[in-house]
N, C-alpha and C positions, 0 to 999 in steps of 0.2 A: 397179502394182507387182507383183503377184501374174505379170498376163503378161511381165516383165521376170524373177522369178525361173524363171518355164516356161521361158526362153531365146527368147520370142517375139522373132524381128530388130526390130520393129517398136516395141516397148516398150523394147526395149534401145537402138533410137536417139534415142529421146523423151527416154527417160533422160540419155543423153551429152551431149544437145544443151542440157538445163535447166540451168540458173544456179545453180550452187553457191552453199548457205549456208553461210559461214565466221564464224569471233569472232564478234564481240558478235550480230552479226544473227543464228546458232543460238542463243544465248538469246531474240533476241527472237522466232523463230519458234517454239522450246519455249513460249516463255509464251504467243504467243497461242493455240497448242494446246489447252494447258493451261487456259488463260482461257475459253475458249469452252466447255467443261462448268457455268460460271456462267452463262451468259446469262438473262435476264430474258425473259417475254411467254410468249405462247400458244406452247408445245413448242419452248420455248427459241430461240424467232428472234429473243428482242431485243437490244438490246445489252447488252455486258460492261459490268457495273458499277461506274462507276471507283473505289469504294471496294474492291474485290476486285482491281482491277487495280494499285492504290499498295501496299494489304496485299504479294501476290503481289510487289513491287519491292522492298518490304522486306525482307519475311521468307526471300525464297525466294533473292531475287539481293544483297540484301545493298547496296542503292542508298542514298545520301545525300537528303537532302530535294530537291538542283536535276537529282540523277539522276532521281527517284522521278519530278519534273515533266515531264521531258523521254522518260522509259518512257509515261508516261502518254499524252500527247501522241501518239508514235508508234502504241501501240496502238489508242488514240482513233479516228487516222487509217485506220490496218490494218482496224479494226472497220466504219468507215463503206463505207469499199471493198467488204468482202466483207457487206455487207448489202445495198450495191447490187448486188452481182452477184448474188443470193439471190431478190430484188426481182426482176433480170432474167430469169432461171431459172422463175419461177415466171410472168410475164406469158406467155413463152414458152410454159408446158404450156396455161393457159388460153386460147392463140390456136388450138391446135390443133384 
C-alpha cells in the first residue's frame, strides 16, 4: 500500500487489478480485521474465538441470532484459510 501511495506503477497495478470489497463483504472484511487482535495461542496464531466472534456480530453489526450463525460460520471459514496460509508461510521459512 505504502509503494501504491509513493506512486510506485507497480503497486498501483496490483491495486487496480485486486477485487473490490463492497456491502456486506466490507463488513465482513472489517470484522475479521478486527477479530484477529483476539486470537488465541502462542503470539496470537490461534484462532478467533467464536464467542468473541458472535459477541462482535452482536454488538458491533447489530445481527439477529440466524445472522449471528451464518457471520460465524463465514468467519469460522475466513479463519481456517488464513491459518492455513500462516501454516504455509512458516513451513516455507523453515525449508530454507
Amino acid at each position: 500500500m505504502k509503494d501504491a501511495q509513493a506512486g510506485n506503477p507497480y503497486a498501483l497495478k496490483a491495486i487496480e487489478k485486486a477485487p473490490k470489497i463492497v456491502g456486506s463483504l466490507a463488513n465482513h472484511w472489517t470484522a475479521f480485521s478486527d477479530l484477529g487482535s483476539e486470537r488465541n495461542g502462542e503470539g496470537g496464531r490461534g484462532q478467533i474465538p467464536r464467542t468473541k466472534i458472535k459477541q462482535y456480530a452482536v454488538e458491533e453489526l447489530g445481527y439477529d441470532e440466524r445472522e449471528t450463525e451464518a457471520f460465524v460460520f463465514i468467519m469460522r471459514q475466513a479463519d481456517i484459510h488464513y491459518q492455513n496460509i500462516q501454516i504455509e508461510k512458516l513451513n516455507r521459512q523453515f525449508k530454507k
